[in-house]
C-alpha positions as CSV (number, residue, x, y, z in Angstrom):
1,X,-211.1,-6.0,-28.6
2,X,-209.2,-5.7,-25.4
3,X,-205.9,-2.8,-25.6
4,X,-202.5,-4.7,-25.6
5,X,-199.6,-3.9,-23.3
6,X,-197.6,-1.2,-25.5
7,X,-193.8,-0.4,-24.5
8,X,-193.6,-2.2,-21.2
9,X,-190.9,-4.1,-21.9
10,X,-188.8,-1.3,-23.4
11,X,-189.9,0.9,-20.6
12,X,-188.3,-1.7,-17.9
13,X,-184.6,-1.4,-19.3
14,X,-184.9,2.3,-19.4
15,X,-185.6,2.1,-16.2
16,X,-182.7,-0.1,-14.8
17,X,-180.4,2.0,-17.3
18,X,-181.8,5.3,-15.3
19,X,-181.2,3.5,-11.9
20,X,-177.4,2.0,-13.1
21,X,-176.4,6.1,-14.3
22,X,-178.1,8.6,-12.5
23,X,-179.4,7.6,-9.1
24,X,-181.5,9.2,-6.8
25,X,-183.5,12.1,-8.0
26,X,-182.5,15.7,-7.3
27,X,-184.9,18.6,-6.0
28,X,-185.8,19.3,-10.0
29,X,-185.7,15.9,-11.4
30,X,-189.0,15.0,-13.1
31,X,-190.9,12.3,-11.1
32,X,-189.6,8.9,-12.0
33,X,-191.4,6.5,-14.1
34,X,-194.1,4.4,-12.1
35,X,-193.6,1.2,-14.2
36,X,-195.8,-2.2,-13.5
37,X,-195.9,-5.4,-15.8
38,X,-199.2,-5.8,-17.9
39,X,-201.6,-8.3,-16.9
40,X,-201.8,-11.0,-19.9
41,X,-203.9,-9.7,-22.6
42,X,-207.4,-11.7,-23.1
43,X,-207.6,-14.2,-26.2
44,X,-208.5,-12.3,-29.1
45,X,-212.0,-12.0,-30.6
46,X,-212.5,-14.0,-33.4
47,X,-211.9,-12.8,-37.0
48,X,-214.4,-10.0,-37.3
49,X,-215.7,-8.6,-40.5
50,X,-213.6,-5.4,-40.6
51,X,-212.2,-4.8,-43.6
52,X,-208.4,-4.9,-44.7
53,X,-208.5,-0.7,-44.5
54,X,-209.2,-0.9,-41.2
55,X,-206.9,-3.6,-40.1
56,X,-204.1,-1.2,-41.8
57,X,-204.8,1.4,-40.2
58,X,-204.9,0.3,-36.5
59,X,-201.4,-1.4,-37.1
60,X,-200.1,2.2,-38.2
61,X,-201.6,3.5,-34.6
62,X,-200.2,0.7,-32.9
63,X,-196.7,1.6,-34.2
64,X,-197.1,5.3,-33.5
65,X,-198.0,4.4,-30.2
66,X,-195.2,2.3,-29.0
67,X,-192.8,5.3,-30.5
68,X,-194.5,8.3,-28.7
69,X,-194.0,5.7,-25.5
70,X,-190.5,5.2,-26.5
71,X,-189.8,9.0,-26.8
72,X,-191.3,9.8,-23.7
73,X,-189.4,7.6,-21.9
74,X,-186.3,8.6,-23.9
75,X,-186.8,12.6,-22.9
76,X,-187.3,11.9,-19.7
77,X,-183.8,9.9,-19.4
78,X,-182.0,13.0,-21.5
79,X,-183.9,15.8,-19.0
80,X,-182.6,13.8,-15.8
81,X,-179.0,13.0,-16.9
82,X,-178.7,16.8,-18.1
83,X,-179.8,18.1,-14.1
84,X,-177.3,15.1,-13.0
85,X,-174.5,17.1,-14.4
86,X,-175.1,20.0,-12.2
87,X,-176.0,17.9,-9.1
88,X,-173.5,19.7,-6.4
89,X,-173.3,16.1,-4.8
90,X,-170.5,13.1,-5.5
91,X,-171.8,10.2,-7.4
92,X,-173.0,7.5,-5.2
93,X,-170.2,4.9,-4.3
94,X,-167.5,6.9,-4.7
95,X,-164.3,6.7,-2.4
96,X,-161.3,9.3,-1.7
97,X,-158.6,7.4,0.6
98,X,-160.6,4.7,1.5
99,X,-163.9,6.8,3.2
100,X,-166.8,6.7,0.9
101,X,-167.8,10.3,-0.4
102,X,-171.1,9.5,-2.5
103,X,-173.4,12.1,-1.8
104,X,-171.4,14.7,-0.4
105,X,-171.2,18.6,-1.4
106,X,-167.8,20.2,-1.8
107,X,-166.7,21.2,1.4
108,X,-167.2,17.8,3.3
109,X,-165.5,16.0,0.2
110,X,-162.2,18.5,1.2
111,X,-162.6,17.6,4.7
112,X,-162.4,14.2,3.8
113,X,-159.7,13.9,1.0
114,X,-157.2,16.0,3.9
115,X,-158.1,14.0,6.7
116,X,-157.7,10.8,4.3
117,X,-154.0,12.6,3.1
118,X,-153.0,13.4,7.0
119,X,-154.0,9.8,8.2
120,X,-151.6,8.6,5.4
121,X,-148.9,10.8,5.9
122,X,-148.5,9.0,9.6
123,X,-148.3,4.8,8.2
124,X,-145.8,3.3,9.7
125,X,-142.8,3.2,6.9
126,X,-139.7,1.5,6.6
127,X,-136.1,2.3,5.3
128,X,-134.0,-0.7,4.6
129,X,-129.9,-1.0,3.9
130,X,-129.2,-5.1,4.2
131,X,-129.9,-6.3,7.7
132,X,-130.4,-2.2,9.2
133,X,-133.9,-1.4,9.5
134,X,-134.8,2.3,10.4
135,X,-138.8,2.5,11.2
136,X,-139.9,6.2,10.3
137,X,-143.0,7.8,8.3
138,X,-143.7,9.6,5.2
139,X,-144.2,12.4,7.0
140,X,-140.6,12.4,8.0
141,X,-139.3,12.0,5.3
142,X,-141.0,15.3,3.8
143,X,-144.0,14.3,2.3
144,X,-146.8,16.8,2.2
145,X,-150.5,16.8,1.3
146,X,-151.8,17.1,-2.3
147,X,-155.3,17.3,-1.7
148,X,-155.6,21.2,-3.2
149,X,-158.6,20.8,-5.6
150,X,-159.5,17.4,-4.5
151,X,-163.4,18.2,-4.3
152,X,-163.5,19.4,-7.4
153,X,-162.0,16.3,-8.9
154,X,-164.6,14.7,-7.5
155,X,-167.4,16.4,-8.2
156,X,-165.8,16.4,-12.0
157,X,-165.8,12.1,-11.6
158,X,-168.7,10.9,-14.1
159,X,-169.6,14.3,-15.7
160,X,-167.0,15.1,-17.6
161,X,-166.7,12.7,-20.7
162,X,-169.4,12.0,-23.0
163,X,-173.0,10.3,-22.2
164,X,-171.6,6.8,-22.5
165,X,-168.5,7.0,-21.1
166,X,-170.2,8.8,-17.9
167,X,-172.8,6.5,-17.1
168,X,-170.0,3.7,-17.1
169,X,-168.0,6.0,-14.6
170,X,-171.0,6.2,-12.8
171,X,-171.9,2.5,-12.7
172,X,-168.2,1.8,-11.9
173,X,-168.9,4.1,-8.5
174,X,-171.8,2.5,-7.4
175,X,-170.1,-1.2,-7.9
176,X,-167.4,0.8,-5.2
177,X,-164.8,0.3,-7.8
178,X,-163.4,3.8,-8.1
179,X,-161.2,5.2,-5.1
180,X,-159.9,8.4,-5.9
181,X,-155.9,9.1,-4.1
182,X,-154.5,12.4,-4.8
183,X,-151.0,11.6,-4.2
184,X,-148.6,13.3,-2.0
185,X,-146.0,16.2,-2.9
186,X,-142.4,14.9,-1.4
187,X,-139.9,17.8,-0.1
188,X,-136.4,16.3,-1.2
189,X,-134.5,18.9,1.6
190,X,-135.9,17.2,4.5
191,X,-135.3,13.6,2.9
192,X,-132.1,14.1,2.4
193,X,-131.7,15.7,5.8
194,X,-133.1,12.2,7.0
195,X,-130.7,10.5,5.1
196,X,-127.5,11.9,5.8
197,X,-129.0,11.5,9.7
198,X,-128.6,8.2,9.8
199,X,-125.8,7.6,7.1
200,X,-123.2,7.1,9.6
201,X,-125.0,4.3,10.8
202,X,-124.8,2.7,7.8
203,X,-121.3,3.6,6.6
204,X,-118.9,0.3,7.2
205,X,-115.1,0.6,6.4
206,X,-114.4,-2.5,4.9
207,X,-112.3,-4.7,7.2
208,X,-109.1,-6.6,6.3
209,X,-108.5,-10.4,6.1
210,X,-107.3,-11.2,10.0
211,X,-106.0,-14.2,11.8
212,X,-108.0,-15.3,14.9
213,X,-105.2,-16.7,17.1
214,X,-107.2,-17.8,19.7
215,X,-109.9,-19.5,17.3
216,X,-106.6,-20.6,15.5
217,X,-108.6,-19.7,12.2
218,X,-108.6,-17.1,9.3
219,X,-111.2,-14.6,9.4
220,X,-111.8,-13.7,5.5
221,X,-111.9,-10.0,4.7
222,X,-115.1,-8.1,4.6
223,X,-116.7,-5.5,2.1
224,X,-117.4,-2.0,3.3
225,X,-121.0,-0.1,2.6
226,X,-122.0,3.6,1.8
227,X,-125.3,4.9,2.1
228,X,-125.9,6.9,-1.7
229,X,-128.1,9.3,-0.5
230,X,-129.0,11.3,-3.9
231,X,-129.6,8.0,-5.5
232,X,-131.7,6.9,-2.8
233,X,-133.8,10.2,-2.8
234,X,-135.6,8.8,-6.3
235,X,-136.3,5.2,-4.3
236,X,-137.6,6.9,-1.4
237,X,-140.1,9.2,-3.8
238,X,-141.2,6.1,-5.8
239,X,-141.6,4.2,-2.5
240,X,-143.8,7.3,-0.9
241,X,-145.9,6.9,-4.4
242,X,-146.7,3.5,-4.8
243,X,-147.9,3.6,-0.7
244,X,-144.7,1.4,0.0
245,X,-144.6,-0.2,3.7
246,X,-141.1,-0.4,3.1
247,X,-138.1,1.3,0.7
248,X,-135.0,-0.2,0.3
249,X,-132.4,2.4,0.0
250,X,-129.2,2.7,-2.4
251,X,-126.3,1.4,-1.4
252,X,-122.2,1.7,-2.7
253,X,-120.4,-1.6,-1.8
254,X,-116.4,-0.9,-0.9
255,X,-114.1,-3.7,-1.7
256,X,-111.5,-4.4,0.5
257,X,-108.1,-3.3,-0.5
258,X,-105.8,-6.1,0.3
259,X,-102.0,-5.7,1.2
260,X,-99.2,-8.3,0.4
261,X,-99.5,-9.4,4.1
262,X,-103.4,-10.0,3.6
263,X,-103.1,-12.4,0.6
264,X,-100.5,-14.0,3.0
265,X,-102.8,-14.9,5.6
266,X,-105.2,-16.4,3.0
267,X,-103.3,-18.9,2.4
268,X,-102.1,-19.9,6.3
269,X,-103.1,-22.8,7.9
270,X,-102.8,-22.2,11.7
271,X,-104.8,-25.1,12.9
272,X,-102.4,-26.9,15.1
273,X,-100.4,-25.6,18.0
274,X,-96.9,-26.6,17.5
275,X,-95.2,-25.1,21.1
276,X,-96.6,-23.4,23.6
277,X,-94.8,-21.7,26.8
278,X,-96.6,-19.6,30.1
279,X,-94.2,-17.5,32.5
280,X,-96.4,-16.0,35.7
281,X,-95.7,-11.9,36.4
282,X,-97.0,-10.2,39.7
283,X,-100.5,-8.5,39.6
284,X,-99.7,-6.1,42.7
285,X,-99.8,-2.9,41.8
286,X,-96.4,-1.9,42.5
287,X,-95.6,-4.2,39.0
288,X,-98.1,-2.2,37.3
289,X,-95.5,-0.7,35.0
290,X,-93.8,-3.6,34.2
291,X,-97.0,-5.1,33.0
292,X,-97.4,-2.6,30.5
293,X,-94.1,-2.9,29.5
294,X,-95.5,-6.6,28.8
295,X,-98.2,-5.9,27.2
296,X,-96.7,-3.5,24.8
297,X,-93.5,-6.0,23.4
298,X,-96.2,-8.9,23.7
299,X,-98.7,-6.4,20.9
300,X,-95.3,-6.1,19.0
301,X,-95.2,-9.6,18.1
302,X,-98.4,-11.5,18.2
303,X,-99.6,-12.2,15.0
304,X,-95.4,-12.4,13.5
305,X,-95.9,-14.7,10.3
306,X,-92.1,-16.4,10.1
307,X,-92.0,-18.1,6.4
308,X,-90.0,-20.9,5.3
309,X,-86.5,-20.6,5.9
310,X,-86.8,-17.2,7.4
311,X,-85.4,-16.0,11.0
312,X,-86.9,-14.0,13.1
313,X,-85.2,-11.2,15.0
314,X,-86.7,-10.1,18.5
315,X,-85.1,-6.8,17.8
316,X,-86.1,-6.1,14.7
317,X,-90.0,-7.1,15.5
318,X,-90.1,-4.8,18.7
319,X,-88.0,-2.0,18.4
320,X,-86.3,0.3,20.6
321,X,-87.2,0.2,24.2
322,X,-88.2,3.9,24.7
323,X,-90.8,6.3,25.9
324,X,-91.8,7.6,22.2
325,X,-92.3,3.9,21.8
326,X,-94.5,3.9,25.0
327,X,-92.6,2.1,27.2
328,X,-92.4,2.5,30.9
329,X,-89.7,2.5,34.0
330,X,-89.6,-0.6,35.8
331,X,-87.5,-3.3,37.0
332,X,-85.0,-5.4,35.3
333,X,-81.5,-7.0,35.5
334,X,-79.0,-4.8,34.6
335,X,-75.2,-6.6,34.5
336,X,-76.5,-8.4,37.3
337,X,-78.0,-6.2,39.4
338,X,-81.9,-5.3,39.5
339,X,-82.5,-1.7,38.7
340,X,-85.3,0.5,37.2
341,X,-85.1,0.6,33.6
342,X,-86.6,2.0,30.5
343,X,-88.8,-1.0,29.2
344,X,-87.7,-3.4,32.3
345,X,-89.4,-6.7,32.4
346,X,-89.1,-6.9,28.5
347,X,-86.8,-9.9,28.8
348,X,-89.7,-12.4,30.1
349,X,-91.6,-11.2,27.0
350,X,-88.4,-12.7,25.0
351,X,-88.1,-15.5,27.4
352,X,-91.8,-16.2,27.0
353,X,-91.6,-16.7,23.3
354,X,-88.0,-18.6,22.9
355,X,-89.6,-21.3,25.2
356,X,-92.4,-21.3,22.4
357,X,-90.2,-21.6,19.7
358,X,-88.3,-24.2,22.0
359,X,-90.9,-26.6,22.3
360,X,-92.1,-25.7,19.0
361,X,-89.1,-27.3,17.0
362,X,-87.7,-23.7,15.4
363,X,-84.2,-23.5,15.5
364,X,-82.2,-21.3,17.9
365,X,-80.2,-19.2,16.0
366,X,-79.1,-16.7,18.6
367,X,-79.9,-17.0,22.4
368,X,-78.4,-15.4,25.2
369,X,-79.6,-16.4,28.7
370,X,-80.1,-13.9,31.4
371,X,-76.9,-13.1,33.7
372,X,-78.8,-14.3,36.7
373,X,-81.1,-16.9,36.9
374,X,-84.8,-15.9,37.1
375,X,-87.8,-16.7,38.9
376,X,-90.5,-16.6,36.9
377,X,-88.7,-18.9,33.8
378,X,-86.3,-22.1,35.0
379,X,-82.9,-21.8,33.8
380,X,-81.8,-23.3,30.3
381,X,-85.4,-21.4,29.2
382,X,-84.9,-18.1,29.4
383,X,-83.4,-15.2,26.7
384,X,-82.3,-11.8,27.4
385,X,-82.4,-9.0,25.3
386,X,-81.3,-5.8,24.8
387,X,-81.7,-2.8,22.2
388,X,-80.0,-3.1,19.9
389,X,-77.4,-5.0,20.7
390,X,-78.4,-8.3,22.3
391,X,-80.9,-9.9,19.9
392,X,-83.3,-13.2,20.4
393,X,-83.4,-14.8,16.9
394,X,-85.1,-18.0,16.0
395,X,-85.5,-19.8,12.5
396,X,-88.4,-21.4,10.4
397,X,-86.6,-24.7,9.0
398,X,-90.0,-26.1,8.2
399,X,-91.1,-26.1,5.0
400,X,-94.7,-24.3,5.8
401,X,-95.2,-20.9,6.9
402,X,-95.5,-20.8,11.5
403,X,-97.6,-17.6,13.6
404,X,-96.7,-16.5,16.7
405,X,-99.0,-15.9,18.9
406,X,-98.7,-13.8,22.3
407,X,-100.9,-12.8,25.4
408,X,-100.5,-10.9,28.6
409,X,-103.5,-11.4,30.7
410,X,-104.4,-12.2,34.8
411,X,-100.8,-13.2,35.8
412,X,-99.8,-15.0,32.6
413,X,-97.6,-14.5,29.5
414,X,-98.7,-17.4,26.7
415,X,-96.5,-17.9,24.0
416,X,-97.8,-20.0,21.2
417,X,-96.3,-20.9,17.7
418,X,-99.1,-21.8,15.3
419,X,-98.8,-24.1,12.0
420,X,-100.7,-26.4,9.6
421,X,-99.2,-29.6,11.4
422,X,-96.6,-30.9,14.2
423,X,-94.3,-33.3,12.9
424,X,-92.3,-33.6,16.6
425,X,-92.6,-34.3,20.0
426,X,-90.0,-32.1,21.7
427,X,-87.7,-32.9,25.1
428,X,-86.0,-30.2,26.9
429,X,-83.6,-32.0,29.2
430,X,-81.3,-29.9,31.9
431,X,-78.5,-30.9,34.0
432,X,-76.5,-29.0,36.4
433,X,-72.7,-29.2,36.2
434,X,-71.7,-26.7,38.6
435,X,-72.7,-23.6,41.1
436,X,-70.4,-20.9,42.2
437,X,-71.0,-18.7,45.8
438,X,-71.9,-15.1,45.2
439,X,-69.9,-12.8,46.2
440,X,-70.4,-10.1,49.4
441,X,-70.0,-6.1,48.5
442,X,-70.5,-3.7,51.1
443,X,-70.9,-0.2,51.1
444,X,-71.1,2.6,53.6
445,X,-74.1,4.5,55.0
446,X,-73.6,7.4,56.5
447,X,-77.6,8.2,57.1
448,X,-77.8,4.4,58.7
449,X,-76.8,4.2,62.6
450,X,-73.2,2.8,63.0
451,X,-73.4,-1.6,63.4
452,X,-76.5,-2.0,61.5
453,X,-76.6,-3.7,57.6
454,X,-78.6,-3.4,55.0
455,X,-78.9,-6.0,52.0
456,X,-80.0,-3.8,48.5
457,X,-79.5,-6.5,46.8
458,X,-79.5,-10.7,47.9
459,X,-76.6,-12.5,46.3
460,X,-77.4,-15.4,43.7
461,X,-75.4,-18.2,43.1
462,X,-73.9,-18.8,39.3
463,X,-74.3,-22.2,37.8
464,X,-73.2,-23.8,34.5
465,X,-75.7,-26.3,32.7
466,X,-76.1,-28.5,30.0
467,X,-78.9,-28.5,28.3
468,X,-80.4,-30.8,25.6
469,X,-83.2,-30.5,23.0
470,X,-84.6,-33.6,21.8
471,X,-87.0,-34.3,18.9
472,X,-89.0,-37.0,19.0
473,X,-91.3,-38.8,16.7
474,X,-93.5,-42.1,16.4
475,X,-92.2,-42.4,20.2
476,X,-88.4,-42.4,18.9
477,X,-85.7,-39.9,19.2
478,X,-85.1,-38.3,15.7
479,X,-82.0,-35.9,16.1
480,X,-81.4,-33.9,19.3
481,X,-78.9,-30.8,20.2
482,X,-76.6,-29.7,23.0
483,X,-75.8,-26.5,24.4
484,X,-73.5,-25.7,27.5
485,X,-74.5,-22.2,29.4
486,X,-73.5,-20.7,32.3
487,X,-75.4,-18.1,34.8
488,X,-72.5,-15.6,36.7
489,X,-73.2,-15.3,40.5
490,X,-74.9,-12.3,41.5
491,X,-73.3,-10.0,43.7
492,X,-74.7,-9.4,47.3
493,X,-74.7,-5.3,47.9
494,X,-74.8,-4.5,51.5
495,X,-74.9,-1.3,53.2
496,X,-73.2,-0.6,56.8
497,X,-74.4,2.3,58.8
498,X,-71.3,4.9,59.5
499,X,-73.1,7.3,61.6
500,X,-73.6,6.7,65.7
501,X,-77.2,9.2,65.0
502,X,-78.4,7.4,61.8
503,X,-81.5,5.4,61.8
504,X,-82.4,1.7,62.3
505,X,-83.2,0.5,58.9
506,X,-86.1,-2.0,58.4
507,X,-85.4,-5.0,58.7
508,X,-86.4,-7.0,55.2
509,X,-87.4,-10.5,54.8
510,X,-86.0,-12.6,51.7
511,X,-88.1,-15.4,50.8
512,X,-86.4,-18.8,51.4
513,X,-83.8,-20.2,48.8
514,X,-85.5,-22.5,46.2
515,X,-82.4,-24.8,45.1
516,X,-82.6,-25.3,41.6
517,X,-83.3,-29.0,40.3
518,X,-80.2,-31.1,39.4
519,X,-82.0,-32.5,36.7
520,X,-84.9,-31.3,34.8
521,X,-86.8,-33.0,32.0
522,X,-90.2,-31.6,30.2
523,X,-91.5,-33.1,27.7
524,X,-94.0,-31.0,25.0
């Protein structure tokens, strides 16, 4: 009777349990197993005589056979995993950082895990606050290696529980499921360093609601933003953890505090331009100071809200005329004459923003024209003012809130008054009643040669007008008013030389005479 195959099939998953756990042999491992499949055993003999004795007791050494097979096998699995536990090699498969470390002794595992620790110290990282994007890395933001005892760890992985629970470590390694990261220590000091670096950057004052007068629009207010830097420590160490590619930092929001004149605007509807008025000033340097005189009454008022009912006082808005104010020396009329002054050419801002108001439809409550005419502003247009006495003062008899609006730029001064809607057409409409002759002043010169004149100042003739406002609407006149003014004659100041050795003066060219039209009529 041929022998039967005894154990092989037990012996094959020992075998594959031996290759999922342990591996390669070490240097003292016991040769493995040289398993092959029996051959199909040959057709039994037929029944012989042997007795029942006998048949029992070759089924008992069958038995016994298959279990001293089994134990073999069995003490030869226990002898190779007890050697695997003091292998000085990783367990196959294994990863630290991303690099594979199966098979490697201590040192080369430390190597790696540092290497793997530097490399990650130097990703490219990201702080975020809103729409501000600050690229930096971990390392900047003090993070630091934690690597100390890394090959140990590793050399620990699958040897450290029990039998089961090691050889399903192990089979996890070899599948090249297990990647062992160590972390990184995080040095708050040099984070918060980092923060406070670029705080400033992201520290917005919140700005008030403002009017856009040139966009003729309302520009809402706008929240403020601080960078919390201690709270944002935590989110940058949770962010370094989790391998973040980028960490959105802490921020405080600031409300914007609004003042009596900011719920105001809210409510202002400036779409529509209801008057508008441009005088020309000089850009030769020589007016230089007279332009900032400009500029600085024209900052006073732009942006005026006038309510309701309210009037407006010139005065009041720009205040005193003086050098703690700013204001400059520079010319300006004078009872009649044309002198240096403190805040001279101030009266074409004032002229500049009656015409507005003119051709605008407020009502003139208190206008004083200038006591010559002027050439940059046709006469029955013009105001004059002066601190504190002589005042420009117009009224808001529309039942919706108007802006003023005033520039000083290249050669212009634009005067606007701004409002929701323009319910007239407006007429100015000037005629001339009358002109006077200057008179002729002369004054001696004792540093000018005897015979020869000098004119200081070239006369201007004095007129009186009427002039008319008319408001129109739908093509049709709607009311209308009347004032009478009159412009003095300006004095002509000459100077006579009184001294036979004086010099020859200069002699100084006046431009020509521009006669003033009889009638004027412009319609806004």
């Amino acid at each position: 009777m041929a022998e039967p195959a005894i154990g092989v099939p037990h012996a094959k998953r020992v075998g594959e349990w031996i290759d999922a756990g342990f591996g390669a042999p070490g240097p003292h491992t016991a040769p493995p197993l040289k398993l092959r499949r029996a051959s199909r055993p040959p057709e039994p003999d037929p029944p012989s005589k042997l007795s029942a004795r006998w048949r029992r007791r070759l089924a008992t050494a069958e038995s016994v056979a298959m279990w001293l097979a089994g134990a073999s096998a069995f003490a030869w699995i226990a002898l190779g995993y007890e050697r695997s536990l003091d292998d000085p090699r990783a367990m196959p498969g294994l990863a630290v950082y991303g690099d594979e470390v199966g098979g490697l002794e201590a040192q080369e595992i430390q190597a790696a895990a540092d290497a793997g620790a530097q490399a990650r110290l130097d990703r490219p990282l990201a702080l975020v606050a809103g729409e501000r994007r600050f690229e930096t890395r971990a390392r900047e933001l003090g993070a630091e290696p934690a690597t100390e005892g890394a090959a140990e760890a590793v050399l620990a992985y699958g040897r450290e529980g029990g039998l089961f629970e090691n050889l399903r470590a192990r089979a996890q390694a070899r599948a090249g499921m297990v990647d062992m990261d160590f972390g990184l220590d995080f040095d708050t000091s040099i984070a918060r360093a980092y923060l406070q670096k670029i705080a400033p950057e992201l520290d917005l004052a919140p700005t008030p609601q403002r009017l856009d007068l040139d966009a003729r629009q309302i520009i809402p207010a706008k929240p403020g933003q601080a960078l919390l830097a201690d709270a944002s420590l935590s989110w940058v160490a949770a962010g370094l953890a989790s391998d973040a590619e980028s960490i959105e930092l802490a921020m405080l929001e600031r409300p914007p505090i609004l003042s009596e004149r900011d719920r105001r605007i809210a409510e202002l509807d400036i779409s529509v331009l209801l008057g508008e008025f441009t005088t020309p000033y000089g850009l030769e340097p020589r007016y230089r100071d007279r332009t900032h005189n400009l500029k600085l009454g024209a900052a006073a008022i732009d942006g005026t809200i006038i309510e309701p009912g309210e009037t407006w006082s010139f005065n009041e808005t720009v205040g005193a005329r003086s050098a703690e104010a700013g204001y400059r020396y520079a010319p300006g009329i004078n009872a009649g004459e044309l002198v240096d002054s403190l805040g001279g050419g101030i009266c074409q801002v004032a002229s500049s923003i009656f015409g507005a108001g003119f051709f605008g439809g407020l009502e003139v409550v208190n206008a004083r024209p200038h006591s010559r005419p002027s050439s940059y502003v046709d006469m029955g247009l013009d105001a004059t003012v002066v601190w504190p006495n002589v005042d420009l003062k117009i009224k808001n008899g529309y039942d919706f809130p108007v802006v003023l609006h005033m520039t000083v730029n290249q050669g212009r001064v634009v005067a606007q008054v701004l409002g929701p809607r323009r319910p007239y057409q407006v007429v100015f409409e000037r005629e001339l009643k009358q002109a006077n002759d200057f008179e002729v002043v002369q004054r001696g010169d004792d540093s000018q040669r005897s015979g020869t004149k000098r004119v200081s100042q070239r006369g201007v003739r004095g007129f009186t007008l009427e002039r008319r406002r008319v408001f129109m609407a739908g093509g049709k006149e709607v009311k209308s008013e009347n004032w009478t003014l009159t412009y003095p004659p300006t004095r002509q100041i000459e100077y006579v030389g009184t001294n036979p050795n004086g010099s020859v003066p200069e002699a100084k060219e006046f431009p020509e005479r521009r006669e003033p039209d009889k009638d004027l009529r412009i319609l806004q």
